[in-house]
C-alpha positions in Angstrom: 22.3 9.2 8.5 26.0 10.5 7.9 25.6 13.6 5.5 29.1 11.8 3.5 27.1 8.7 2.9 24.0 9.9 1.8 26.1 12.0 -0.9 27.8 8.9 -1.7 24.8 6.7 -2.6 23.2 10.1 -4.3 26.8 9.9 -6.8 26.6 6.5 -7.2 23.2 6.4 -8.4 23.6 9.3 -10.4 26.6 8.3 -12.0 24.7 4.8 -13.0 21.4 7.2 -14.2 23.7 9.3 -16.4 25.7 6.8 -18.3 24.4 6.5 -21.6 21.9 9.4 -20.9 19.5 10.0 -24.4 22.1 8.2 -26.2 19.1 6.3 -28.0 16.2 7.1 -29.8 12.6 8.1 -27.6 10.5 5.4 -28.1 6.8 5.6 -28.9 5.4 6.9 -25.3 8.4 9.3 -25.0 7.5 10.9 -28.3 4.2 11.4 -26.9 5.8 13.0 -24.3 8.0 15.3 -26.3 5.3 16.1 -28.5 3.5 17.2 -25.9 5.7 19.5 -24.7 6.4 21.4 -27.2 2.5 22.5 -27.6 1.7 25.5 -25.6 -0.5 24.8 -22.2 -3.8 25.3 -23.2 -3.3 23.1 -26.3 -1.4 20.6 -24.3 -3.8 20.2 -22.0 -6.9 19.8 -24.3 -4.4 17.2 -26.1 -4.5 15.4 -23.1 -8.1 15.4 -22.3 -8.5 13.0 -25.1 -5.5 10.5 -24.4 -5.1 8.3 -21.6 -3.0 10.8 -18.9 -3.7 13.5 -17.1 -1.6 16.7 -17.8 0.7 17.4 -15.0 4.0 15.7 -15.9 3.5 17.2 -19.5 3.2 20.6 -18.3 6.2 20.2 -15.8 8.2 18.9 -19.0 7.0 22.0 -21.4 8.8 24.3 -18.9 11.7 22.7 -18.2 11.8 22.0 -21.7 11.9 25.5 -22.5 15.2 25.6 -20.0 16.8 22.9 -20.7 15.9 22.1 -24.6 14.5 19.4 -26.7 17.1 17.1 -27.2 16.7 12.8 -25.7 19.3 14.0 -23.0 18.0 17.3 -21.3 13.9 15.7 -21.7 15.8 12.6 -20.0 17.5 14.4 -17.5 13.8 15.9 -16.2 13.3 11.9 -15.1 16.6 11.2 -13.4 16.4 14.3 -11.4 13.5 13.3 -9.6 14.9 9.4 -9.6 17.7 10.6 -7.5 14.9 12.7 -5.1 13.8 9.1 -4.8 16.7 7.6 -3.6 16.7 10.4 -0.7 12.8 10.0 -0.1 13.5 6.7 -0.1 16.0 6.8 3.2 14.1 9.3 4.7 11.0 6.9 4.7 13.2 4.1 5.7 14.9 6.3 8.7 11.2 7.4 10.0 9.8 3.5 10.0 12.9 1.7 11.3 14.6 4.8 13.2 17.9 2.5 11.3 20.6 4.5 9.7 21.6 0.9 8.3 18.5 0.5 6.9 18.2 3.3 5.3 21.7 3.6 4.3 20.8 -0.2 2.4 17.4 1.5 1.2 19.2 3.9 -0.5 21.7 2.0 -2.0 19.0 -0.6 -3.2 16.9 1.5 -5.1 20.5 3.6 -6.6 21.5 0.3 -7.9 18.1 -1.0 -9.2 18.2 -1.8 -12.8 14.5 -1.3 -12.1 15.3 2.3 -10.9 17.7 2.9 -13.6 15.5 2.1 -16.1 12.8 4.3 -16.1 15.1 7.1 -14.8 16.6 7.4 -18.3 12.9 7.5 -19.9 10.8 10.4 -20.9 7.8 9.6 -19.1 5.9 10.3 -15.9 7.0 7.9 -13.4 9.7 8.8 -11.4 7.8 11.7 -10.4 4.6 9.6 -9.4 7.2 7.8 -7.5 8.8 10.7 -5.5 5.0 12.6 -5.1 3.8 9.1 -3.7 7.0 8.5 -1.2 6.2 13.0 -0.6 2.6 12.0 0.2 3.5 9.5 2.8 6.0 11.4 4.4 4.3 14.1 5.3 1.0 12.1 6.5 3.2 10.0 8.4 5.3 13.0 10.2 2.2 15.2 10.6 0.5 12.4 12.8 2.2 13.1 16.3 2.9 16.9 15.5 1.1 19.7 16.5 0.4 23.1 15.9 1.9 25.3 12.9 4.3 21.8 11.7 1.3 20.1 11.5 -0.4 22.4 9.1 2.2 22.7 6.7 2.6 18.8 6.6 -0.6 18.1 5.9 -0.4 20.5 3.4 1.9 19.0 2.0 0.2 15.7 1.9 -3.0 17.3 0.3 -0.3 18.8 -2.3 1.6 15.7 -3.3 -1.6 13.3 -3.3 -3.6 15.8 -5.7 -0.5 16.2 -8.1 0.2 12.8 -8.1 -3.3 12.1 -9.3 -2.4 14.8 -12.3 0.4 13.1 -13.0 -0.8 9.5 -13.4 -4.1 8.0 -12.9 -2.3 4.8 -11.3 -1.4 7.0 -8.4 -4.9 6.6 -7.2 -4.4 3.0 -6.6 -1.2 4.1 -4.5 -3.8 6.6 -2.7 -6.1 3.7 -2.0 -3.8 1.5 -0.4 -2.1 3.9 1.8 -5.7 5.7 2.9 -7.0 2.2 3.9 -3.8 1.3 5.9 -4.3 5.1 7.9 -7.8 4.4 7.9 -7.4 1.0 9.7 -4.7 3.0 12.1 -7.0 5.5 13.3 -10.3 3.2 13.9 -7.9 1.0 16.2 -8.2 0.3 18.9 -11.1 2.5 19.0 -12.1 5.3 16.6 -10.2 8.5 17.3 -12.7 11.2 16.4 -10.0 13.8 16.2 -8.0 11.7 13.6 -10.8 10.2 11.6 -11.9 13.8 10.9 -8.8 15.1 10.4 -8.5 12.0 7.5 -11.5 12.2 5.8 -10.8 16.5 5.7 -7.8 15.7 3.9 -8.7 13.5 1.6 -12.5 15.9 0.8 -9.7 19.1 0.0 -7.4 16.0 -2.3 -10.7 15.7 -3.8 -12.2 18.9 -4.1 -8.6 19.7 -5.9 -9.0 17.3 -8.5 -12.8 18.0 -9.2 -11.8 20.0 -12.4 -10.3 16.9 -14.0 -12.4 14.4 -12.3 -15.2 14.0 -15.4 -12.2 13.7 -18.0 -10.5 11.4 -15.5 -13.6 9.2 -15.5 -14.3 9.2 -18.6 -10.9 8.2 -19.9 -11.0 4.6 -17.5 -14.3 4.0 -18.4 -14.5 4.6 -22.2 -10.9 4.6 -23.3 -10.2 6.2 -26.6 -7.4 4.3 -27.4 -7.5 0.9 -29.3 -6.9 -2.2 -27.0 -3.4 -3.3 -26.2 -2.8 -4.9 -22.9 -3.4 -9.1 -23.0 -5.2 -10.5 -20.1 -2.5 -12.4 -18.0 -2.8 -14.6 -15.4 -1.7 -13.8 -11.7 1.0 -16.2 -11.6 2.5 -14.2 -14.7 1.7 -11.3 -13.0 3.5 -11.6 -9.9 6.4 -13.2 -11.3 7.1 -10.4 -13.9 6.5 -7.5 -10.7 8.8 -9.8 -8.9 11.6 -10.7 -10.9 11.1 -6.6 -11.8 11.8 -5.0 -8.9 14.5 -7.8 -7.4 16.4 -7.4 -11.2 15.1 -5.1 -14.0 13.5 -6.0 -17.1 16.9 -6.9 -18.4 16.6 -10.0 -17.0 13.7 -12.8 -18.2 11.9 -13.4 -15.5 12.6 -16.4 -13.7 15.8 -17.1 -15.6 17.3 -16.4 -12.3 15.5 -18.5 -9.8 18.0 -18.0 -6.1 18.5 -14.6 -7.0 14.4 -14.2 -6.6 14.5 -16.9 -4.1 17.0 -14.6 -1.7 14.6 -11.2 -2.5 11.7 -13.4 -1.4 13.9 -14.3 2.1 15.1 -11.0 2.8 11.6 -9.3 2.2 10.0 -11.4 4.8 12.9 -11.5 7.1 12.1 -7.5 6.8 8.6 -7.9 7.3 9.6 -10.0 10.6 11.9 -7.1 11.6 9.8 -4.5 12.3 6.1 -3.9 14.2 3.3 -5.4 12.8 1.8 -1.6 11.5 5.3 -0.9 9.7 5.2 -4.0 8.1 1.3 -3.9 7.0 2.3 0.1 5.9 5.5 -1.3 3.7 3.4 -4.0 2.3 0.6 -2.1 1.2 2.4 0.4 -0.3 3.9 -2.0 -3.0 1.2 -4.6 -3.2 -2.0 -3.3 -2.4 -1.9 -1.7 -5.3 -0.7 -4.4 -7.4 -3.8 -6.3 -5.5 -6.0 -3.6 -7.2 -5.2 -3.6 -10.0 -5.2 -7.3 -10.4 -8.8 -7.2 -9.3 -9.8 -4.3 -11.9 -7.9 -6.4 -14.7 -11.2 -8.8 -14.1 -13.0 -6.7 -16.3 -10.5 -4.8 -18.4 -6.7 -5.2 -18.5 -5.0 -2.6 -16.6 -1.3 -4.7 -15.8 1.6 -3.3 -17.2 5.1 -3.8 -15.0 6.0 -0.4 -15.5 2.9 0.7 -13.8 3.9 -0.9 -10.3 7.1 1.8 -10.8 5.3 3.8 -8.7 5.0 1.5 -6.2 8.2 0.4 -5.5 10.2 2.1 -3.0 8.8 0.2 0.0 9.9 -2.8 -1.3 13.3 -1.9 -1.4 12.9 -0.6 2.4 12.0 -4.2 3.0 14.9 -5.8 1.4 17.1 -3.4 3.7 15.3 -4.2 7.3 15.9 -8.1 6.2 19.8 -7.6 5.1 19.8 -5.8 8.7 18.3 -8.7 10.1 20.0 -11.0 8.2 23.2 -9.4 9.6 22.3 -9.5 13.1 20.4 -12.5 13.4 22.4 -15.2 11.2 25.6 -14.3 10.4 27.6 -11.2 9.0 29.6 -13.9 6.5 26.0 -14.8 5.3 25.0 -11.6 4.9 28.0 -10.3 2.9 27.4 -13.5 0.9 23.6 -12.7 0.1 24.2 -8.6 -0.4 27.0 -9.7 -3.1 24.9 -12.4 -4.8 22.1 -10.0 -5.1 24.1 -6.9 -6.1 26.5 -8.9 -8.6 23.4 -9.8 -10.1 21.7 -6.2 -10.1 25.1 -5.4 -12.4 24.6 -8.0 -14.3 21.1 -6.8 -15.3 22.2 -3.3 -15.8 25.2 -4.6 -18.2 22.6 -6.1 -20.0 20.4 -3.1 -20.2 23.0 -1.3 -21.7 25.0 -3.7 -24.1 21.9 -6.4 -25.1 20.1 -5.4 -28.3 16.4 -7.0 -26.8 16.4 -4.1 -24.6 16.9 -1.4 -27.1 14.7 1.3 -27.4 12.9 1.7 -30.6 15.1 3.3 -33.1 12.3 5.5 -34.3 14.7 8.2 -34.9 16.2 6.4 -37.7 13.4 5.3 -39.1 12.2 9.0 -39.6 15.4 9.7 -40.8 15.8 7.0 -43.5 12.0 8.2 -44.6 13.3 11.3 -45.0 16.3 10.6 -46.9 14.2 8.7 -49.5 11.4 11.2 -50.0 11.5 12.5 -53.3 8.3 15.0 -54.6 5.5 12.8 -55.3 5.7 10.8 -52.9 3.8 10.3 -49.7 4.3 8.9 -46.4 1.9 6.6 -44.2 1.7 5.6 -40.4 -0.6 2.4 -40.0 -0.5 3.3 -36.2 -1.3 7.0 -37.3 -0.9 7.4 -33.5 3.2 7.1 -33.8 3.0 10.4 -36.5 5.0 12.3 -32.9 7.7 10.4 -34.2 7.7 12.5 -37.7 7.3 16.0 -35.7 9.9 15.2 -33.1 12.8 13.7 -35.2 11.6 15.6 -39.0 13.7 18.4 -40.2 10.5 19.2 -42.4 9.0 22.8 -41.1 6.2 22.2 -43.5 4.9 18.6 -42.9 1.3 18.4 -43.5 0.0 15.4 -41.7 -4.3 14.3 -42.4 -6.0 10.7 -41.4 -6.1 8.3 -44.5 -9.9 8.4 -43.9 -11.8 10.2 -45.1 -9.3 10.5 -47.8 -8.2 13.9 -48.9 -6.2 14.6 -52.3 -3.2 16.1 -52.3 -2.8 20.5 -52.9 0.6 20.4 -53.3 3.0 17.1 -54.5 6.4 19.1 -53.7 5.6 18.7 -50.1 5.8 16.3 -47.7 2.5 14.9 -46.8 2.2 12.3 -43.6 -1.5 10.5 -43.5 -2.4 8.9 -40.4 -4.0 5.0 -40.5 -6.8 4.7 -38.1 -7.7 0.9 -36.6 -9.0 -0.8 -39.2 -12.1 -2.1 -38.3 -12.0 -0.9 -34.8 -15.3 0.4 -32.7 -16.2 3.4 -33.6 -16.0 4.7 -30.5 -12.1 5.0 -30.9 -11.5 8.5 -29.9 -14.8 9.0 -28.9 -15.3 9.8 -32.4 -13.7 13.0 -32.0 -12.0 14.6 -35.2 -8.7 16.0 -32.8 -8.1 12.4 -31.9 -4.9 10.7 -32.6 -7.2 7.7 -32.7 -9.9 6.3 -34.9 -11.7 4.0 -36.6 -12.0 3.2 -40.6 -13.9 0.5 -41.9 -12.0 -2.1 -44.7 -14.2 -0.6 -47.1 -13.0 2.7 -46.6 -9.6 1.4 -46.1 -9.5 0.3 -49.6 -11.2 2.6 -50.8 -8.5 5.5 -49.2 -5.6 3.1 -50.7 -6.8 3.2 -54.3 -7.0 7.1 -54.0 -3.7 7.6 -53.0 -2.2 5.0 -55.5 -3.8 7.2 -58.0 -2.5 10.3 -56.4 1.4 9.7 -55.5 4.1 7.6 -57.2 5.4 5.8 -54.2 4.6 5.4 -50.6 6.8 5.4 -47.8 5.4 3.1 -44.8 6.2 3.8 -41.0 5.5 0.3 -40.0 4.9 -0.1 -36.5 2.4 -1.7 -33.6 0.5 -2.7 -36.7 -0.7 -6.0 -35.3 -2.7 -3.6 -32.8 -4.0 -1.0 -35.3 -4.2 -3.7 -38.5 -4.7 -7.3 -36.8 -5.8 -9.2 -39.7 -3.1 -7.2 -42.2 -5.8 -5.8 -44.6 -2.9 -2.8 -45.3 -0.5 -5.1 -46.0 -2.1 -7.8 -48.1 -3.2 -4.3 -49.8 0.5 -3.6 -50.6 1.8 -6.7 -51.3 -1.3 -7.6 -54.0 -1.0 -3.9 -55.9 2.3 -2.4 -55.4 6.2 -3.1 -56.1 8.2 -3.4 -52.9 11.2 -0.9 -52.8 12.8 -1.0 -49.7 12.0 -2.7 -46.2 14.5 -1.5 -43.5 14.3 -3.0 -40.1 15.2 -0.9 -37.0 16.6 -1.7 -33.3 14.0 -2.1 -30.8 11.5 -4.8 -29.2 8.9 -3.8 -31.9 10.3 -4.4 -35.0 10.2 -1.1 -36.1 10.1 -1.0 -40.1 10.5 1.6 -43.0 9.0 0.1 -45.9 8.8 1.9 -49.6 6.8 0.6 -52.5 5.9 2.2 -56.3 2.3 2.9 -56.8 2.1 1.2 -60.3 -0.8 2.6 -62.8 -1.4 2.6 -66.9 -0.3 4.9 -68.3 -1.7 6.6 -71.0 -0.8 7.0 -74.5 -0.4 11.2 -74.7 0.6 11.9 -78.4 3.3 10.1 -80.4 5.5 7.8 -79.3 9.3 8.8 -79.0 11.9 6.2 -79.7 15.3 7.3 -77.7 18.8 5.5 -78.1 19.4 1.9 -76.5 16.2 0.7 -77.5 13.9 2.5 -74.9 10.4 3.9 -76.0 8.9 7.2 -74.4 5.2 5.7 -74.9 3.2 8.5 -72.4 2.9 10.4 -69.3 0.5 11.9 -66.5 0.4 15.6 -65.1 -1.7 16.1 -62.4 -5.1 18.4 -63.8 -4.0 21.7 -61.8 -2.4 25.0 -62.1 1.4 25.2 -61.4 3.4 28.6 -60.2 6.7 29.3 -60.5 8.9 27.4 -58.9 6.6 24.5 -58.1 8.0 20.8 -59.0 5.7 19.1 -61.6 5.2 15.3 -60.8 5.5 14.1 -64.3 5.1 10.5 -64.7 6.5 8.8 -67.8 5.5 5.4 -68.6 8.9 3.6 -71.2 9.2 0.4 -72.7 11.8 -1.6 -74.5 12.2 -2.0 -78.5 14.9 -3.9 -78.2 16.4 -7.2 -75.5 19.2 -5.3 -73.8 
């Protein structure tokens, strides 16, 4: 593979990864992910022994973090950098199955232009690096096989390296791990068992195992009993495959199926790939993207587990298929064809990135601004509530509060202090209690309409107005008991909608309440009428705002 080309495709798809790098605001997973970092290690990782991933990423980010800062574009830049070690893997996979420099030059060039690729290259989250450890993993099993000696060591070191921090970095990775380990398995009992290699496998796999021990019972604990409150919808195969389809042949900037010959020409080259090479390459390629897929279809039988980003991690064998069939395609039909196809398909690859970039459904959620308008608007006696008290990362990435005090809404507590911000954290309203495993630390819990109600009345006695973070509510709040609550007893101030697919809201509303009649009342000029006020039973210091409440009327029609 010429050294000029390879550098070429690495630009290209670097130049496409950095355009527009951070320019948005982190969405609710990549706030998880900067919040995260910025804990120390142990911390982090205990945080993460109650959520639903394993550590490894997070720790990677806290110290690169600490290099490269905190803002959306150098915790970005952490993803792209291993997105464009995929493009390399990528070619270096394709090279060692097809012995092609075309096919791996295409290879490469696929998975640079991928809207797909792009995509998730410019988000703080895990998965280019399951990506690159997964593509790692193979490439070292699969060069280590006809080695010997010293080489052979150190690749199958590095195989027992990449599989066991792949599984810290994403518990999907084991479906990956699966689907590979039954393809090697299959090569080595064929035609008859090889003793040497079946022992060598199994060793491998017992050290990968042994590795991840530590985390196994957290692991385990976290498929079977997850602490988070459902969110994935059952869906049916069809859906399934059409989404991972349209996916990795065009983004998620495109509806899937909107562009039917575009899908129809991925389908043809990926099985005139599968047709170019030997039947084990083609099983190998196969499996890698959709024996996973496969697995997780059949899991989903008993609890959702499909999410398109998921198969992310699975995708760089596809696009090593695509590249043996535009080979093929080339050789075997006709070059004016081929050029035909290539331009179709890559004219239509722009066209999903242009949309990625310029079409407002694919916005990330402006969460940023909506912390930011919050902010703005806060005035002493107020407080501020997240119905998804899970999205309160948002406040502690994008706050320029040092002192925000954040609590759950239940069990209620009553304010110390009113000249301080105070963010309280909904639970899921009448969710099973084992949300969180009913652990205090948890970002998630449960809270019963009673003591929804009961939480809401407290605080309306409590604070003047309440500043909503409105988001994912329909999870956390599905039959709106918070917000027939607010639209029953309070006075709507503002309602601000935000960019993004989740209608991301800012809502303020006044906390109404008698007031009562302390001492005489004061007539003033322009027919108003002090009648009374509140002060809040404590002792004030120095320098302490007082959240005086003064309740007027009119003597007079204005």
């Amino acid at each position: 593979m010429s050294k000029i080309t390879v550098m070429l495709l690495l630009w290209a798809g670097f130049a496409l990864r950095l355009y527009r790098l951070g320019a948005e605001s982190l969405w609710y997973d990549e706030t998880v992910s900067a919040f995260l970092a910025s804990l120390p290690p142990l911390d982090l990782i205990g945080h993460t022994a109650r959520d639903i991933h394993p550590p490894g990423y997070y720790l990677l980010l806290h110290f690169w973090r600490g290099l490269a800062g905190s803002s959306e574009f150098a915790l970005a830049f952490f993803s792209l950098s291993f997105s464009l070690l995929l493009i390399a893997a990528t070619g270096r996979l394709a090279r060692h199955l097809t012995g092609s420099r075309a096919v791996a030059n295409w290879a490469m060039l696929l998975v640079a232009l991928s809207p797909y690729q792009v995509w998730y290259a410019q988000e703080v989250r895990m998965y280019t690096l399951a990506a690159f450890l997964g593509l790692a993993a193979s490439l070292c099993f699969l060069i280590a096989r006809p080695k010997s000696g010293q080489a052979r060591l150190l690749y199958w070191l590095g195989y027992v390296l990449c599989a066991t921090a792949g599984l810290y970095t994403l518990y999907y990775f084991a479906f990956l791990l699966i689907a590979l380990n039954v393809f090697w398995l299959i090569e080595t009992l064929r035609p008859k068992v090889n003793r040497e290699q079946l022992s060598t496998f199994l060793g491998l796999n017992l050290v990968v195992l042994l590795l991840y021990l530590p985390w196994l019972p957290i692991a385990w604990r976290q498929a079977t009993d997850p602490p988070v409150p459902p969110w994935r919808t059952p869906q049916s195969p069809g859906a399934i495959w059409l989404e991972s389809w349209s996916a990795l042949s065009l983004g998620q900037s495109i509806e899937p199926g909107h562009l039917w010959p575009v899908l129809g020409l991925t389908l043809l080259l990926f099985f005139l790939g599968l047709s170019r090479l030997k039947h084990h390459l083609a099983l190998f390629l196969a499996l890698y993207t959709f024996g996973p897929l496969l697995l997780i279809q059949l899991f989903s039988l008993m609890t959702p587990l499909y999410h398109v980003r998921y198969l992310f991690t699975y995708a760089p064998a596809f696009y090593i298929l695509l590249a043996a069939g535009i080979t093929k395609m080339a050789t075997r039909i006709n070059i004016g064809v081929t050029l035909t196809a290539t331009a179709i398909l890559l004219g239509a690859n722009a066209f999903s990135l242009y949309q990625l970039h310029t079409d407002a459904r694919y916005q990330a959620d402006d969460l940023r601004g909506a912390v930011q308008f919050i902010e703005t608007q806060w005035q002493p006696g107020d407080v501020i509530l997240t119905n998804a008290g899970y999205t309160y990362p948002a406040f502690v990435i994008y706050t320029t509060w040092p002192d925000l005090e954040r609590h759950r809404l239940v069990p209620y507590q009553p304010p110390t202090k009113f000249d301080q911000p105070m963010l309280l954290q909904g639970g899921t309203v009448a969710g099973t209690p084992r949300l969180g495993w009913g652990d205090p630390r948890s970002d998630f819990y449960a809270m019963s309409a009673t003591e929804t109600i009961a939480a809401l009345e407290a605080l309306a006695g409590d604070y003047q107005r309440l500043w909503l973070l409105r988001a994912y509510d329909t999870v956390t709040d599905p039959t709106g008991l918070i917000r027939t609550w607010l639209a029953e007893q309070t006075i709507p101030l503002e309602d601000q909608l935000f960019a993004g697919q989740s209608n991301i809201r800012a809502q303020g509303f006044l906390l109404p309440k008698p007031v009562p009649l302390n001492g005489e009342a004061v007539d003033f000029a322009d027919g108003m009428r002090l009648v009374g006020w509140t002060l809040p039973q404590q002792t004030w210091q120095a320098g302490q705002v007082v959240p005086v409440k003064l309740g007027w009327q009119t003597t007079s029609r204005p």
